[in-house]
N, C-alpha and C positions, 0 to 999 in steps of 0.2 A: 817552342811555345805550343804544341799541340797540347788538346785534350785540357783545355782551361775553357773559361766563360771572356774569354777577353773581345770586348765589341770598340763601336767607334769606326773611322774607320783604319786604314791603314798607315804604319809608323813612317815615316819620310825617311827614318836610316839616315838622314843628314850628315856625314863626316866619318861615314862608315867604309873607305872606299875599297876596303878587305874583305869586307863581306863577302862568304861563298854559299854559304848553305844557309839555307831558311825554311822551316818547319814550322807552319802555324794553322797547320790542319783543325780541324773539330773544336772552333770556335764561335764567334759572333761578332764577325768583323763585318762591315757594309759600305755601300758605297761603291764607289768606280775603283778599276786599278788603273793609278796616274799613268801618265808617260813619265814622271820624275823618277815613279817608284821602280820602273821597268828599265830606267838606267844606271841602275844598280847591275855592278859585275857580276851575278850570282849566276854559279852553274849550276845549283840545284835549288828549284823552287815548286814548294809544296803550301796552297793554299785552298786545299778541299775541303769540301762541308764546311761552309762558311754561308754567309748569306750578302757574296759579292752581287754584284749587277752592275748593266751598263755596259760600253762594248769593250772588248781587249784591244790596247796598241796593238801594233805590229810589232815592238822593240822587245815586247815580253816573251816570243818565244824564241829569240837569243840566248838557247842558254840548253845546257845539254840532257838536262830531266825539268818538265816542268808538269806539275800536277793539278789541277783545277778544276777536279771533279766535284760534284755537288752544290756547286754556286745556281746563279740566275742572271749569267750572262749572258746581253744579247748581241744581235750583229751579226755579221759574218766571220766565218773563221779568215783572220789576219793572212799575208801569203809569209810563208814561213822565210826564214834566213838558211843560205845552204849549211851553214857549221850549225845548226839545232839538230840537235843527234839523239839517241837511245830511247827514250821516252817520252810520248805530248798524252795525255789524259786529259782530254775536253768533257768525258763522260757528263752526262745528267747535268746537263744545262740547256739554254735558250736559243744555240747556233742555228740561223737560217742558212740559203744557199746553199752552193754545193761547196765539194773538198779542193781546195785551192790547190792546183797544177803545180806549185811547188813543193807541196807536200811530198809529190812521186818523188823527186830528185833529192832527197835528204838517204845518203847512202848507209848509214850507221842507224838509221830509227828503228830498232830492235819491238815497242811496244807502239802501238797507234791506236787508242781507245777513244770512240766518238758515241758510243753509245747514247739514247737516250736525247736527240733533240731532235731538229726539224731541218733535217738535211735531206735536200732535194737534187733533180738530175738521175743519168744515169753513171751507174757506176764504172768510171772509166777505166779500160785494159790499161792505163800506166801506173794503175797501182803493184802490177806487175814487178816493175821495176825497185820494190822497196826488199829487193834480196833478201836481205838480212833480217825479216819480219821473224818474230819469233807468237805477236800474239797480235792479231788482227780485230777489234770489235766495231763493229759498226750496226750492232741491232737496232732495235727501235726507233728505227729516224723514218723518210719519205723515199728511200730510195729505187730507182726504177731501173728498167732494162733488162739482160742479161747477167748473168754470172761470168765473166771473163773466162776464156778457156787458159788462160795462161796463167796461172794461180799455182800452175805446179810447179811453175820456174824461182815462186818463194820456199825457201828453205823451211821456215817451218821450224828450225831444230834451235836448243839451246847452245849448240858449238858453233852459229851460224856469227856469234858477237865479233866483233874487232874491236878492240879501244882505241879510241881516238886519236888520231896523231898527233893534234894540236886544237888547245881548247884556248879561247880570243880572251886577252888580255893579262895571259900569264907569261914570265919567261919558261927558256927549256927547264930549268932544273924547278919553276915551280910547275911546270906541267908535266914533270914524274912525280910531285907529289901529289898534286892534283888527283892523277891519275890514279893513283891507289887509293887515297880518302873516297874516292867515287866507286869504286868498286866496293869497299867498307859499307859505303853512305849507301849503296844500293840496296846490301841487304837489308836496311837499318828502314829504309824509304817499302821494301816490298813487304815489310811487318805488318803496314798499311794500307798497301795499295790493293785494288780488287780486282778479278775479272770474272765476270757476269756474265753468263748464259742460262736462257730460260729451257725446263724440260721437265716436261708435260704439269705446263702451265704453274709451273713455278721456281722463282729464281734461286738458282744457286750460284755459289759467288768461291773463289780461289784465292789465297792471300799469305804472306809469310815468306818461309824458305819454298813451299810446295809451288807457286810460281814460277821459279826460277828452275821448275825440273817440267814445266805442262809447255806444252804447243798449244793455241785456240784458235779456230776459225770460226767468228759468228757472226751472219749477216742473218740473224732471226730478225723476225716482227719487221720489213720492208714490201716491198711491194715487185721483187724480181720476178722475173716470167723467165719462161723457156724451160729447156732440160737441164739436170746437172753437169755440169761437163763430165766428160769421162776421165778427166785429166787429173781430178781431183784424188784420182784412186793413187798415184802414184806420192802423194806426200806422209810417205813411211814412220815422218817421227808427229805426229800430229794426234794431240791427247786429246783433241774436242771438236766435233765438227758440229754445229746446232745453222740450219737454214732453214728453221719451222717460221711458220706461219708467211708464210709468201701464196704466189700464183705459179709455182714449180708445176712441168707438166713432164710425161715421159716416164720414163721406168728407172728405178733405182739404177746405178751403174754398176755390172758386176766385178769393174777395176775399182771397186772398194774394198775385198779381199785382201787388196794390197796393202791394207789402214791395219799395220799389224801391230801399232802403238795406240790404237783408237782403243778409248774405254767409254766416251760418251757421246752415242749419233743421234741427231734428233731432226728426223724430216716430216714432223707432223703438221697437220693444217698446210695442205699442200695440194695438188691437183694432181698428187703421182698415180701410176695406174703400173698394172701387171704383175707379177709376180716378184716377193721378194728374194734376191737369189741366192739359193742355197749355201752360195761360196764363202757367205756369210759367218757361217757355221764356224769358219776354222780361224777367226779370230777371238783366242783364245782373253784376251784382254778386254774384253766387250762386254763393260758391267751395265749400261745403261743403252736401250733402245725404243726411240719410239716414232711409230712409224702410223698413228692415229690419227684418223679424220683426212684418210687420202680415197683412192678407188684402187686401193690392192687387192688381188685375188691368190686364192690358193689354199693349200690345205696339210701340206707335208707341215711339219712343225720341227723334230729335232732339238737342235738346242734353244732353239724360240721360243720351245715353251715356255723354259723357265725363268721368262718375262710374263711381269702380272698382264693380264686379260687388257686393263685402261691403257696398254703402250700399244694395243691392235686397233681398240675399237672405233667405230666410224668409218670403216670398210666391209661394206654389205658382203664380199662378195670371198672375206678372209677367215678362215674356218683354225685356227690356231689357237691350241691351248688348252683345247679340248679334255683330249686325254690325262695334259697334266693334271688340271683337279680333280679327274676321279683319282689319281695316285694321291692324290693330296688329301683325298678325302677316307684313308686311311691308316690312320697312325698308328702307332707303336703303343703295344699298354702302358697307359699309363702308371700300373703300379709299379713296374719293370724297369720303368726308365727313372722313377722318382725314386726306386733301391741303390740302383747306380750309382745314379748321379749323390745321393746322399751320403754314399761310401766311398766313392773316392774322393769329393769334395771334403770328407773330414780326414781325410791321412793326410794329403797334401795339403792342407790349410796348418795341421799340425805339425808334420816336418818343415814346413816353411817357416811358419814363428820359430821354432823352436832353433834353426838353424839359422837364422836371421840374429838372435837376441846371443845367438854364442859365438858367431862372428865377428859381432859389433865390440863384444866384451873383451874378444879378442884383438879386433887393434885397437882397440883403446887402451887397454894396456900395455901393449908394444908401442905405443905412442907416447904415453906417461914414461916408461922406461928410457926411453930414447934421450927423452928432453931433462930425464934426474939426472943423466949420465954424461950429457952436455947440453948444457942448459942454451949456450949460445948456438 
């Protein structure tokens, strides 16, 4: 039922006791979600962007994807059931308090997005313990403390999944079907689903099949102190690292080298200081960096440069990028490059039609032929 106008509030499903999957995303449903509604068998439930409210049972995350992003529910986050597995998305809602201590012990929760509400405390090292983490958000909430140095014990990687042995209230043979419809359903669920990291001050977001190939860490827009850990350098498959806008102090960590899957860093708005280190350079995957509005110094540049000036600035004391715009400032004649480009862009525009429309011509006629010659 996604992607309708459908309001009211939520259907009772009365007499439905097969029910497994439900999709009723990008709607206008309102109201509380019952306790009736949340004892329904469903293992996968998807009711984001809606304009729910009021607090969540605890019965509702019974169940092995559940999605709930974009409501205006309040309360505390429920304490989870050990069998809730792969996926919780609370994102962008009204959650107060901190993250329920049973959350840590859910051994299969591959995705845990709390972004966007009013989560408080500090952030405890048994988050540690969620192994098989493949995308971690927790931005925008209240969170305090440290940065756990144990974060490198989460794998981090998309081969880190296990399917579930047993999902509550199927027999064996429908818990191998199960199990493949959910794998299906997954892709079909990550069409929609988002992950969200801010850089340099504005949100970009991840969704689809490309999901199911990124790693994310991002505890942006909180309120952690201390240094990075150093520990963070060794998580090798890890596509996003964003911990801007905190009260970070210390030096970059030069076991970030080690981030040879990293394409997007973002430690700006931060209290970092000293030099960014060189070792940087040899992370060849490193489309997006920015490291503005820290107390960085230094002046060697390298491949830094060819990061725009707004991913340095706010550090008095950081002298990069210099030289790139005088190279940038100049180009190539323009009538030189407009002869070019205008001569190869018309042979190739024309071998391309031309070899496209005698292609096409071509199996279609060997396809006509095929079917005059047997028709069945």
């Amino acid at each position: 039922m996604d992607n309708n106008q459908l309001n009211g509030t939520l259907p009772s499903f009365t007499g439905n006791p097969k029910l497994v999957l439900l999709f009723a995303s990008r709607n206008n449903f309102q109201g509380s979600i019952t306790r009736e509604f949340c004892r329904l068998g469903l293992a996968i439930l998807d009711l984001s962007f809606n304009n729910l409210s009021g607090t969540l049972p605890p019965s509702c995350l019974n169940r092995s994807f559940i999605n709930l992003q974009g409501n205006s529910i309040t309360g505390k986050i429920p304490e989870a059931p050990t069998n809730m597995s792969v996926l919780m998305d609370l994102s962008d809602n009204k959650f107060t308090g901190s993250i329920p201590e049973s959350i840590y012990s859910l051994p299969n929760l591959r995705y845990l997005l709390l972004a966007g509400n009013d989560l408080q405390g500090q952030l405890s090292s048994q988050i540690c313990q969620l192994k098989n983490l493949q995308a971690l958000d927790l931005s925008r909430n209240n969170l305090s403390g440290f940065i756990p140095s144990c974060l490198n014990k989460i794998r981090f990687s998309e081969e880190s999944y296990d399917t579930p042995s047993r999902i509550p209230g199927f027999s064996s043979r429908g818990v191998d079907i199960i199990e493949k419809t959910l794998m299906l359903v997954l892709m079909l669920l990550f069409m929609e689903q988002k992950v969200q990291f801010t850089i340099k001050a504005s949100s970009r977001e991840y969704k689809g099949d490309i999901l199911e190939d990124i790693s994310v860490l991002d505890l942006s827009s909180n309120q952690l102190t201390g240094k990075i850990p150093y520990q963070i350098g060794n998580l090798r498959d890890l596509y996003a690292l964003n911990l801007s806008n905190n009260n970070l102090s210390g030096s970059i960590p030069k076991s970030f080298k080690k981030l040879q899957s990293i394409e997007s860093l973002d430690l700006s708005n931060n209290k970092l200081s000293g030099q960014i280190p060189l070792e940087l350079q040899d992370l060849h995957s490193l489309a997006i960096l920015n490291v503005s509005y820290n107390n960085l110094s230094g002046s060697d540049q390298g491949q830094f440069g060819t990061f725009g000036d707004s991913n340095y600035k706010g550090n008095p004391y950081l002298s990069w990028g210099i030289s790139n715009r005088r190279i940038a400032a100049s180009p190539l004649s323009p009538i030189q490059l407009d002869e070019v480009n205008h001569d190869d862009s018309s042979v190739d525009s024309t071998s391309f039609y031309w070899s496209f429309v005698a292609t096409f011509v071509t199996v279609l006629l060997a396809m006509l032929t095929i079917l005059w010659v047997n028709p069945h």
